[in-house]
Backbone as JSON Lines, residues from 0, in Angstrom:
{"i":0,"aa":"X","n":[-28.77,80.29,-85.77],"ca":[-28.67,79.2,-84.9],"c":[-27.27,79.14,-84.34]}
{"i":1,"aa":"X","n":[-27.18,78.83,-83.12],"ca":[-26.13,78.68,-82.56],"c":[-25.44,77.29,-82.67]}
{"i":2,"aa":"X","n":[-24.03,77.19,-82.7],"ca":[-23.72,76.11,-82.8],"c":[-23.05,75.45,-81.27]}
{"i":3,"aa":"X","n":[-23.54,74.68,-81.15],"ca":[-23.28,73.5,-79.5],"c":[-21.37,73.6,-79.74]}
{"i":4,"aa":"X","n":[-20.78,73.77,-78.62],"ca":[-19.46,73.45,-78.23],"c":[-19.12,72.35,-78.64]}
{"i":5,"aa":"X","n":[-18.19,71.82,-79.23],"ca":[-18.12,70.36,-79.37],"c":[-17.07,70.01,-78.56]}
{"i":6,"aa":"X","n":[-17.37,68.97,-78.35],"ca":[-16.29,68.34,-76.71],"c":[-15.38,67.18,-77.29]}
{"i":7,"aa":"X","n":[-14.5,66.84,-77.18],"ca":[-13.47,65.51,-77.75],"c":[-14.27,64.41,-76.99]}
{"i":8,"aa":"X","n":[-14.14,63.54,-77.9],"ca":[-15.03,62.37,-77.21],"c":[-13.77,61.72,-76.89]}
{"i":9,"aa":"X","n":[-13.92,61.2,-75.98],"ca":[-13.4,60.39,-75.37],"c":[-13.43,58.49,-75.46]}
{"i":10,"aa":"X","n":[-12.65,57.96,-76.22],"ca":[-12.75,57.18,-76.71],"c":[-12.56,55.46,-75.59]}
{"i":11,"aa":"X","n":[-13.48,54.84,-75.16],"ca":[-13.23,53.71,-74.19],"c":[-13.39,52.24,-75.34]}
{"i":12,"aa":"X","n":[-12.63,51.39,-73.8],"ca":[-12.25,50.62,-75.09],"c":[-13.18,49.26,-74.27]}
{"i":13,"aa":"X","n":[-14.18,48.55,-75.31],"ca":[-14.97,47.85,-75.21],"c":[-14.43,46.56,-73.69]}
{"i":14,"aa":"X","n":[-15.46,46.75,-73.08],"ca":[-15.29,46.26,-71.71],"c":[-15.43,44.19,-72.57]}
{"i":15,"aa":"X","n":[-14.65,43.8,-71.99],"ca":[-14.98,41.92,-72.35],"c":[-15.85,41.34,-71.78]}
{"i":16,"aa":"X","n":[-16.24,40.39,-72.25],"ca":[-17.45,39.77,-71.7],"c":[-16.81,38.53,-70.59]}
{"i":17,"aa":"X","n":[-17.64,38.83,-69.45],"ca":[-17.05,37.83,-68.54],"c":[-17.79,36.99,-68.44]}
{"i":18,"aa":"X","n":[-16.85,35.38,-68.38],"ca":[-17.33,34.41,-68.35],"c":[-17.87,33.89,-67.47]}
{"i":19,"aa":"X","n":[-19.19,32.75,-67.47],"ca":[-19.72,32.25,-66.38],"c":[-19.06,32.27,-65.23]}
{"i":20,"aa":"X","n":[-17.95,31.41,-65.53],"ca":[-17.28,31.48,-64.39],"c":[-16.69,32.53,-63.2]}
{"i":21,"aa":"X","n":[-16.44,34.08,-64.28],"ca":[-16.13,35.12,-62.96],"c":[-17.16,35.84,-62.48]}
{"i":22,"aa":"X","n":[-18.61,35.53,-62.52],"ca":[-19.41,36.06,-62.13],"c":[-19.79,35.99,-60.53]}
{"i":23,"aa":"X","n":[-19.41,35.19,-60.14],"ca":[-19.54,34.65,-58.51],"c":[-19.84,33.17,-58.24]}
{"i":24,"aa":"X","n":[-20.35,33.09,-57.11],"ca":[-20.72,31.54,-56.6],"c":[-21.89,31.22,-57.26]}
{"i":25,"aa":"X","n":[-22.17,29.9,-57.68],"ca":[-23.75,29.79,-58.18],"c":[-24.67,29.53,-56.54]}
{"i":26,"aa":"X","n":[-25.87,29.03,-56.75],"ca":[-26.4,28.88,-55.68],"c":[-26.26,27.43,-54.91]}
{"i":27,"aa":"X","n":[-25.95,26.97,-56.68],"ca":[-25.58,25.52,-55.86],"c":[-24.46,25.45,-54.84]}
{"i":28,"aa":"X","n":[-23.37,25.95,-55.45],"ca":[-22.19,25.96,-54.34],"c":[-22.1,26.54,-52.74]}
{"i":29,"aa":"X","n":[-23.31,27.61,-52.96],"ca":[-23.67,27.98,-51.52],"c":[-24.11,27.8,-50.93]}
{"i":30,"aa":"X","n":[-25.14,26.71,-51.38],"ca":[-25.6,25.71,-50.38],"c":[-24.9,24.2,-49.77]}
{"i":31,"aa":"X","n":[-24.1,24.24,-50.7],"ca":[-22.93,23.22,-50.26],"c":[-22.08,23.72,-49.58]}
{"i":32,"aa":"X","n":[-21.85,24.75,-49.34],"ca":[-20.58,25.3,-48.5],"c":[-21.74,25.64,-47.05]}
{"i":33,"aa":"X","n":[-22.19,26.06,-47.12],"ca":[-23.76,25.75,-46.02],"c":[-23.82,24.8,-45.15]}
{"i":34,"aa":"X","n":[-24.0,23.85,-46.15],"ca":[-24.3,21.95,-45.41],"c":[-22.51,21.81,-45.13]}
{"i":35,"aa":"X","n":[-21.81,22.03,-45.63],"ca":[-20.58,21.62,-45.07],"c":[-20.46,22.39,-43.62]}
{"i":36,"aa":"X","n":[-20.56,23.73,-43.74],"ca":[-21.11,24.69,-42.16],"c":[-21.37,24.42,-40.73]}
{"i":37,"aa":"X","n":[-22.58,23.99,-41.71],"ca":[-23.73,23.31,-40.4],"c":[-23.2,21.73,-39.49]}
{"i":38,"aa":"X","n":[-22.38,20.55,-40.19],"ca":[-21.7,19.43,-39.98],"c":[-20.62,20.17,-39.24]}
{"i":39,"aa":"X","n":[-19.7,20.59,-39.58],"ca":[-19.29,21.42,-38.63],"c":[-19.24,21.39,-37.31]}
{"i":40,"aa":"X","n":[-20.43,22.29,-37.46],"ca":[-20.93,23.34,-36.35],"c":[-21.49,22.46,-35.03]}
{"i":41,"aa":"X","n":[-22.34,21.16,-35.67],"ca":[-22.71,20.07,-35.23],"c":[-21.76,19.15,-34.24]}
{"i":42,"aa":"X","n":[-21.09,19.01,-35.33],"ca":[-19.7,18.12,-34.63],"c":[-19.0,18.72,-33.37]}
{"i":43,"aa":"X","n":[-18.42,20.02,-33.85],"ca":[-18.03,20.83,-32.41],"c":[-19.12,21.42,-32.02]}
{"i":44,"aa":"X","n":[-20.61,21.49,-31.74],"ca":[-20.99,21.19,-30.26],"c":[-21.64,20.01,-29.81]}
{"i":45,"aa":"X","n":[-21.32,18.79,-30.42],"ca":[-21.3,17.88,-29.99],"c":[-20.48,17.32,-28.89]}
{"i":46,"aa":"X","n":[-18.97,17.59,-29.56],"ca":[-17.51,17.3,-29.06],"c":[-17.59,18.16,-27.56]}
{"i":47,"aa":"X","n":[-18.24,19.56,-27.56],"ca":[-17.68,20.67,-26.34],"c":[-18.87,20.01,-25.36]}
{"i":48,"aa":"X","n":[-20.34,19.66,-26.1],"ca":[-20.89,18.92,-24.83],"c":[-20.65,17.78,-24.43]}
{"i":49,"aa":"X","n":[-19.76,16.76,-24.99],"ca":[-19.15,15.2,-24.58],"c":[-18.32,16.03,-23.34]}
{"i":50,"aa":"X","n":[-17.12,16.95,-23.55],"ca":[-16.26,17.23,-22.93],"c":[-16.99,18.07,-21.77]}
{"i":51,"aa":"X","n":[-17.68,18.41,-21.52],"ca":[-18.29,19.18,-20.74],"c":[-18.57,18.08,-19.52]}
{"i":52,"aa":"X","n":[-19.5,17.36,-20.45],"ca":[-20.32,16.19,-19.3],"c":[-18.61,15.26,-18.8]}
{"i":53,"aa":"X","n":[-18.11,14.79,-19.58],"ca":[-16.84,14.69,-19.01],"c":[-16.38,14.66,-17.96]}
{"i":54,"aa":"X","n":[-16.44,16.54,-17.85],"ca":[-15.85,16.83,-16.52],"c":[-16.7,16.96,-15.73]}
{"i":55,"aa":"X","n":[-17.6,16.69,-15.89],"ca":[-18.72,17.19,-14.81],"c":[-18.66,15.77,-13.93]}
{"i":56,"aa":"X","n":[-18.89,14.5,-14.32],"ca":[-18.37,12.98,-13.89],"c":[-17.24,13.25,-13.26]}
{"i":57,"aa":"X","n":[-15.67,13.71,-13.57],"ca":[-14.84,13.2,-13.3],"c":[-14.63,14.71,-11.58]}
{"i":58,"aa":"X","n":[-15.88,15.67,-11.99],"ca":[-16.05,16.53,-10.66],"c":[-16.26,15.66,-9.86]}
{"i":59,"aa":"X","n":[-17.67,15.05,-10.02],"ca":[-18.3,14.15,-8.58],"c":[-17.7,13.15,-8.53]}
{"i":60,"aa":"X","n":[-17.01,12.48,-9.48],"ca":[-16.25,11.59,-8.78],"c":[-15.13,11.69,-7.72]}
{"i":61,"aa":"X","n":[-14.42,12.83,-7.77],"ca":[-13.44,13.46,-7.42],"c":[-14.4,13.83,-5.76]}
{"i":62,"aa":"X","n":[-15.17,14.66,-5.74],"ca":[-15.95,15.11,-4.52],"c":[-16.52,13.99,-3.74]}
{"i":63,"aa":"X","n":[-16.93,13.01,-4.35],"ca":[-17.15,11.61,-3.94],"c":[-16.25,11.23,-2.57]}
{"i":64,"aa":"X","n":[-14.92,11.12,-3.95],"ca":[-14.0,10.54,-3.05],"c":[-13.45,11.1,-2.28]}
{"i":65,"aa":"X","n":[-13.36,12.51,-1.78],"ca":[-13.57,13.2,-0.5],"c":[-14.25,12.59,0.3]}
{"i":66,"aa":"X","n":[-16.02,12.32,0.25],"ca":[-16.51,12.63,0.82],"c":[-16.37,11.05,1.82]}
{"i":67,"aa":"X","n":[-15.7,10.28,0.56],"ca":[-15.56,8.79,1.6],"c":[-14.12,9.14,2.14]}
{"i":68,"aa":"X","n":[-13.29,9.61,2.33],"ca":[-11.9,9.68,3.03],"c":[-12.6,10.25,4.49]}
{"i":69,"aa":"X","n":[-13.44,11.25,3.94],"ca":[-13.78,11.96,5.42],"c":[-15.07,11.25,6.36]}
{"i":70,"aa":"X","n":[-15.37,10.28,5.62],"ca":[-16.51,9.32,6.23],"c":[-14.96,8.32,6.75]}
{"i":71,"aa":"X","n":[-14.31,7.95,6.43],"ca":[-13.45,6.92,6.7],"c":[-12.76,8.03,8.14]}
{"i":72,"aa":"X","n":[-12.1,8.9,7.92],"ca":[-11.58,9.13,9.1],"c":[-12.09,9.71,10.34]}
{"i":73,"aa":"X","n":[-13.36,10.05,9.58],"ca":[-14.37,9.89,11.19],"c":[-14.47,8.84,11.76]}
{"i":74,"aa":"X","n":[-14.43,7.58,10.64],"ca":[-14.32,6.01,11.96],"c":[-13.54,6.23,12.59]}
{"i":75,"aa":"X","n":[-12.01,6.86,12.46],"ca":[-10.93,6.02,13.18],"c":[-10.68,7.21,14.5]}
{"i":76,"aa":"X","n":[-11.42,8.52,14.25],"ca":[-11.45,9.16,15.03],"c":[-12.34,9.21,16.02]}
{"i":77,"aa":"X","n":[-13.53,8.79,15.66],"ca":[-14.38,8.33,16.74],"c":[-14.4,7.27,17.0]}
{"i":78,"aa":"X","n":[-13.37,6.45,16.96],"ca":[-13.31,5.15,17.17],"c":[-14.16,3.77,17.64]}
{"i":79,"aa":"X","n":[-14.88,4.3,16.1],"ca":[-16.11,3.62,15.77],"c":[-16.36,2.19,15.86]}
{"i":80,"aa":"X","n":[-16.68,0.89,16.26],"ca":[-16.87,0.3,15.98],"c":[-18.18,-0.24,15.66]}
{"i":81,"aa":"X","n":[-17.91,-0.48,13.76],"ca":[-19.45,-1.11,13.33],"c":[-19.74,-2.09,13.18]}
{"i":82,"aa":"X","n":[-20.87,-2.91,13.36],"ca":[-21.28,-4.43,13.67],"c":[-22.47,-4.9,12.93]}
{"i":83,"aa":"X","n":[-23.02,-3.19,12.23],"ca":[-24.0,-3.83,11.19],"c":[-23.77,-2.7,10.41]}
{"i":84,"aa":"X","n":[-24.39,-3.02,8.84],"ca":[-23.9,-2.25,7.63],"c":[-25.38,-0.6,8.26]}
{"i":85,"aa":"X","n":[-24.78,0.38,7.6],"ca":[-24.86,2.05,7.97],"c":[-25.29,2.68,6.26]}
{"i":86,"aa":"X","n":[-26.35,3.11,6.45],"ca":[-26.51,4.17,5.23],"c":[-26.79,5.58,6.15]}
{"i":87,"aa":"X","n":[-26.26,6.61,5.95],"ca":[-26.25,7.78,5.96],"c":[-26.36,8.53,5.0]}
{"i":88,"aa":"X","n":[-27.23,10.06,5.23],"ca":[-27.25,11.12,3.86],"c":[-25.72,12.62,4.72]}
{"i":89,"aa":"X","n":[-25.35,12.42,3.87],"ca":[-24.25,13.96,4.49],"c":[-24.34,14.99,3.67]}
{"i":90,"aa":"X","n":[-24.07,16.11,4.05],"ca":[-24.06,17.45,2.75],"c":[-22.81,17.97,3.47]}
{"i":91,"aa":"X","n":[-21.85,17.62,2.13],"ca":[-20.91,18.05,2.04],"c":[-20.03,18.55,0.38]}
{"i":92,"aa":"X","n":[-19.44,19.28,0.72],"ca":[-18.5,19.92,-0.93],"c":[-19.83,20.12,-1.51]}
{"i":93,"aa":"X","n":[-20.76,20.92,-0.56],"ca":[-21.62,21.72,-1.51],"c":[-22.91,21.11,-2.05]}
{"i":94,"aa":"X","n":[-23.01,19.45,-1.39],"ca":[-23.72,18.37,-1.88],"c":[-24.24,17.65,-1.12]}
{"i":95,"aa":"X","n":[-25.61,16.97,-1.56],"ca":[-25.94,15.97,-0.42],"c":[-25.35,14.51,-1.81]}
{"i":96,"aa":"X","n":[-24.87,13.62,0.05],"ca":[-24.72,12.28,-0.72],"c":[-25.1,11.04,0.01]}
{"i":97,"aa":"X","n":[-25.02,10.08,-0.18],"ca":[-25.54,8.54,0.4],"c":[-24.55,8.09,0.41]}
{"i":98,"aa":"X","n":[-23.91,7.91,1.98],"ca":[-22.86,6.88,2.44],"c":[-23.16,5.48,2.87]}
{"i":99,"aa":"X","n":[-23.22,4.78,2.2],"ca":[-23.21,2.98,2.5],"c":[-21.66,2.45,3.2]}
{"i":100,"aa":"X","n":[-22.06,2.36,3.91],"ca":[-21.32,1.71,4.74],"c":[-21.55,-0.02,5.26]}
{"i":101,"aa":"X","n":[-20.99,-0.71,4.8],"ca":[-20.79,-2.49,4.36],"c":[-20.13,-2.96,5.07]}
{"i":102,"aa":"X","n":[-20.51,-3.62,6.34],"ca":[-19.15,-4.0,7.06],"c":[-19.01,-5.66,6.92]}
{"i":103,"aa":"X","n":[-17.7,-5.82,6.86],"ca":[-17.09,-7.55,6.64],"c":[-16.35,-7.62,7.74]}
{"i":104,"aa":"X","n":[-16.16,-9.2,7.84],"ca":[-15.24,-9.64,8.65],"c":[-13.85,-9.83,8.33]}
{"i":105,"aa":"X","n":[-13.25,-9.77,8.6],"ca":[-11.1,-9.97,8.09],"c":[-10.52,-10.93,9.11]}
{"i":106,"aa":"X","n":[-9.38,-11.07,9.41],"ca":[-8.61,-12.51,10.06],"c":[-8.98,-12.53,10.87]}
{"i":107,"aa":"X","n":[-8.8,-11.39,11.99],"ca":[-9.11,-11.93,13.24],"c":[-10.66,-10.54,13.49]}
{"i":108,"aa":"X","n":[-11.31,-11.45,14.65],"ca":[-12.66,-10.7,14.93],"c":[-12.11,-9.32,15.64]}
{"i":109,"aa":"X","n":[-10.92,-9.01,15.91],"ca":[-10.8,-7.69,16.2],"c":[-10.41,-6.66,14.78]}
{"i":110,"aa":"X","n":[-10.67,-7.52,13.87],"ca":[-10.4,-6.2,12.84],"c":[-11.94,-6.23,11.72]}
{"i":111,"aa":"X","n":[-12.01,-5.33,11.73],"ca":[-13.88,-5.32,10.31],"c":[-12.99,-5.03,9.31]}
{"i":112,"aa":"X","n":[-13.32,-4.68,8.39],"ca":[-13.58,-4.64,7.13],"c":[-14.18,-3.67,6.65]}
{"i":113,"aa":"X","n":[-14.39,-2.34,6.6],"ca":[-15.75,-1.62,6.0],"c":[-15.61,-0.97,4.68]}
{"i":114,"aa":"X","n":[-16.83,-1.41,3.88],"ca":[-16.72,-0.28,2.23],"c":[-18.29,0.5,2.57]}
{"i":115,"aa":"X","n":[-16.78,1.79,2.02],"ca":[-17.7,3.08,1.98],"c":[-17.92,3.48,0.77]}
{"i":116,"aa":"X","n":[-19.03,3.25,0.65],"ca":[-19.67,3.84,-1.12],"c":[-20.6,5.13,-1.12]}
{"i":117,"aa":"X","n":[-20.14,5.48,-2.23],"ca":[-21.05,7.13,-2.08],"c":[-21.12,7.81,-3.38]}
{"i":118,"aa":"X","n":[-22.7,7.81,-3.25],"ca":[-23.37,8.6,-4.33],"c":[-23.98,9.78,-4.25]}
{"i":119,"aa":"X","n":[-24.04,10.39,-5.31],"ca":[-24.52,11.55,-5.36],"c":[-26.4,11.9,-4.95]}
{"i":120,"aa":"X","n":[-26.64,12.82,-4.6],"ca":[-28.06,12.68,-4.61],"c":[-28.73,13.61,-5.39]}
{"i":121,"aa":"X","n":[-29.58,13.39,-6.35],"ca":[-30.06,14.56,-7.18],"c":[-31.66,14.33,-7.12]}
{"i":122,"aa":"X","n":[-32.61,15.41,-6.95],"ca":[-33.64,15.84,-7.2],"c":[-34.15,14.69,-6.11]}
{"i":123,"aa":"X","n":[-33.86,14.7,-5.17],"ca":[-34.2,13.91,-3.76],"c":[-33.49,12.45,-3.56]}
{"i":124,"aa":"X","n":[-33.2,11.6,-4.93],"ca":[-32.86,10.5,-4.98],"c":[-31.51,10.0,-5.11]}
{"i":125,"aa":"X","n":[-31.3,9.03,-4.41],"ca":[-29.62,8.54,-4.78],"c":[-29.65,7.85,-5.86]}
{"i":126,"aa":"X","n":[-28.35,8.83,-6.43],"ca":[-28.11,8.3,-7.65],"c":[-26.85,6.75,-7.22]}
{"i":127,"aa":"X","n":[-26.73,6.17,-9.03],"ca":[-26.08,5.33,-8.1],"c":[-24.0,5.71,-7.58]}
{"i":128,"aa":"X","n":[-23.56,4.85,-7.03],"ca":[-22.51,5.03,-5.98],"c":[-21.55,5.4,-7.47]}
{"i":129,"aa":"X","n":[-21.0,6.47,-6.88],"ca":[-19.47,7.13,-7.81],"c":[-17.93,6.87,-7.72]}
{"i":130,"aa":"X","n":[-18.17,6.28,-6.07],"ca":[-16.62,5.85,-5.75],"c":[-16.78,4.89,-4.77]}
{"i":131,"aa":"X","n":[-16.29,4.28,-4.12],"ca":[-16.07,3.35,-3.0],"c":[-14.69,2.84,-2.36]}
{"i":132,"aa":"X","n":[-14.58,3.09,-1.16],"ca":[-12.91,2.65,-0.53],"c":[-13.11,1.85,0.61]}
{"i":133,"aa":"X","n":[-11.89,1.06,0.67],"ca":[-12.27,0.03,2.0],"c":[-11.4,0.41,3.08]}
{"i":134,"aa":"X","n":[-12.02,0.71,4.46],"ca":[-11.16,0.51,5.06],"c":[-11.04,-0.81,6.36]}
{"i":135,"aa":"X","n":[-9.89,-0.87,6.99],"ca":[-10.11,-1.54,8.02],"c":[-9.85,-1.25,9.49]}
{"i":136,"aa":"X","n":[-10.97,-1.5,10.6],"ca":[-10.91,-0.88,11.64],"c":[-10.83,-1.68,12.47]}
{"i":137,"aa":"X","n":[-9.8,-1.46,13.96],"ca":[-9.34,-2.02,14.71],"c":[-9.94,-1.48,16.05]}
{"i":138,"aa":"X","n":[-11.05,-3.1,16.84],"ca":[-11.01,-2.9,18.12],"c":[-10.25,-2.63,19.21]}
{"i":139,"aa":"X","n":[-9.61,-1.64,19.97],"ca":[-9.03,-1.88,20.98],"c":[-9.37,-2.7,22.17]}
{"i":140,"aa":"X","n":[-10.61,-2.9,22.25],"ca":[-11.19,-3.79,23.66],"c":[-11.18,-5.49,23.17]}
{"i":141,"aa":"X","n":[-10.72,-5.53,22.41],"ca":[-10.32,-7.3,22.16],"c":[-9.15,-7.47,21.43]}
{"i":142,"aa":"X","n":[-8.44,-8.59,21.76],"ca":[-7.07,-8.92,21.7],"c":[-6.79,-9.41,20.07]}
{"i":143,"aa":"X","n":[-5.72,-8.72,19.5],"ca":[-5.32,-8.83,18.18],"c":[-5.71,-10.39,17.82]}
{"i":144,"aa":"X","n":[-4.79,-11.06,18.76],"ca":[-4.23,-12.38,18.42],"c":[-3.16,-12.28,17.74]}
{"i":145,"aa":"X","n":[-2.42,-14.02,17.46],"ca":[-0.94,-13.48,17.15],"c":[-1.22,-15.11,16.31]}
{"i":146,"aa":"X","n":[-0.24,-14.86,14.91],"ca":[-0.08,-16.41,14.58],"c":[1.11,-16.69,14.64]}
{"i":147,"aa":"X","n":[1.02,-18.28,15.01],"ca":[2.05,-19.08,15.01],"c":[3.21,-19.52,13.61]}
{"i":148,"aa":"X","n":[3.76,-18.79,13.35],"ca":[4.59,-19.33,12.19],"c":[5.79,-20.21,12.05]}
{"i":149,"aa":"X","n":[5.62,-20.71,13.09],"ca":[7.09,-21.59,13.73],"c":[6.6,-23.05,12.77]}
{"i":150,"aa":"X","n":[5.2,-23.65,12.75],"ca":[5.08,-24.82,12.34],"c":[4.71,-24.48,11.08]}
{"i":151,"aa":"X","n":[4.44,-23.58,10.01],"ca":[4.76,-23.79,8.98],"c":[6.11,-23.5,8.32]}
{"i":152,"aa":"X","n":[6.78,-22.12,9.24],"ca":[8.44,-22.65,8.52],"c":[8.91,-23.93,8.15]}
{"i":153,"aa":"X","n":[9.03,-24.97,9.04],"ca":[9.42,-26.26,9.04],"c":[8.97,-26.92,7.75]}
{"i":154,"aa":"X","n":[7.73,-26.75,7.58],"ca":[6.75,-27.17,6.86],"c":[7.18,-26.96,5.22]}
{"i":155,"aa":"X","n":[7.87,-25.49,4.87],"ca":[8.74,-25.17,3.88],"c":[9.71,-25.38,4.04]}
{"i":156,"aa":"X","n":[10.3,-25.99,4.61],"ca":[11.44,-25.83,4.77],"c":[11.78,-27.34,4.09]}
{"i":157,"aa":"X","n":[11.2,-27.99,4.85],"ca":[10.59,-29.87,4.33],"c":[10.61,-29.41,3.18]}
{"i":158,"aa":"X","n":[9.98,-29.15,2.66],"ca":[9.37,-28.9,1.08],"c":[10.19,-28.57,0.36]}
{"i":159,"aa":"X","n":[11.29,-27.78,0.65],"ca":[12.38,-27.77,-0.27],"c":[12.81,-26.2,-0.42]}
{"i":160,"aa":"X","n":[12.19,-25.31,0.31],"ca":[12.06,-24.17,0.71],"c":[11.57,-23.19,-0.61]}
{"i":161,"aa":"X","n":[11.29,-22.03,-0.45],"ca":[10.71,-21.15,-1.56],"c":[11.51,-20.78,-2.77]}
């Protein structure tokens, strides 16, 4: 019989037993780190769609109020005079909108008064008004008028002055 080679054993030294604890995450904890995740995740895209819609308001408001500067200086360029209130649709900055136009009276009958309000229009309908500016427009074919301030100087003056 032959005898087997014998090899040096090689001597290792007993591995320790690791405790619960270095074994990894339990499952509980990974589902808590999960739900903490998801709140999160929630919150900021909550926050990015608040901020979104945000700007999307403070767009049309902004285009709005274009769209009444340039309704306003078409009055004074076509030297409009209005005598009853005006709704118009315009497409402009890419948009249709509803110009209300409100006219009042001011001191003297040669000057109006007009507010221009303007809303957006979506899916055929006006939404409601986003901005509004007043202006005031002056007839040339009737006379300013002029006031007299001579009799109330006096009048303060009596009084003990300002």
């Amino acid at each position: 019989m032959k005898k087997l080679p014998q090899y040096p054993m090689i001597k290792t030294q007993p591995q320790p037993l690791k405790s619960t604890r270095e074994r990894g995450f339990t499952l509980i904890e990974v589902m808590v780190a999960l739900a903490i995740l998801a709140v999160v995740a929630v919150a900021a895209s909550r926050a990015s769609s608040a901020y979104l819609r945000s700007v999307d308001i403070l767009r049309t408001r902004t285009l709005a109020h274009f769209v009444a500067q340039n309704a306003a200086a078409d009055l004074r360029i076509q030297d409009t005079w209005l005598t009853a209130n005006r709704t118009q649709t315009i497409n402009a900055q890419g948009r249709d909108w509803q110009v209300v136009m409100t006219v009042g009276d001011a001191i003297t009958p040669a000057l109006k008064e007009v507010n221009i309000a303007v809303a957006p229009i979506i899916n055929g309908q006006a939404g409601t008004s986003v901005t509004d500016i007043s202006v005031m427009l002056s007839n040339a074919d009737q006379d300013t008028g002029s006031l007299d301030l001579s009799s109330e100087s006096s009048i303060g003056q009596a009084g003990g002055g300002l």
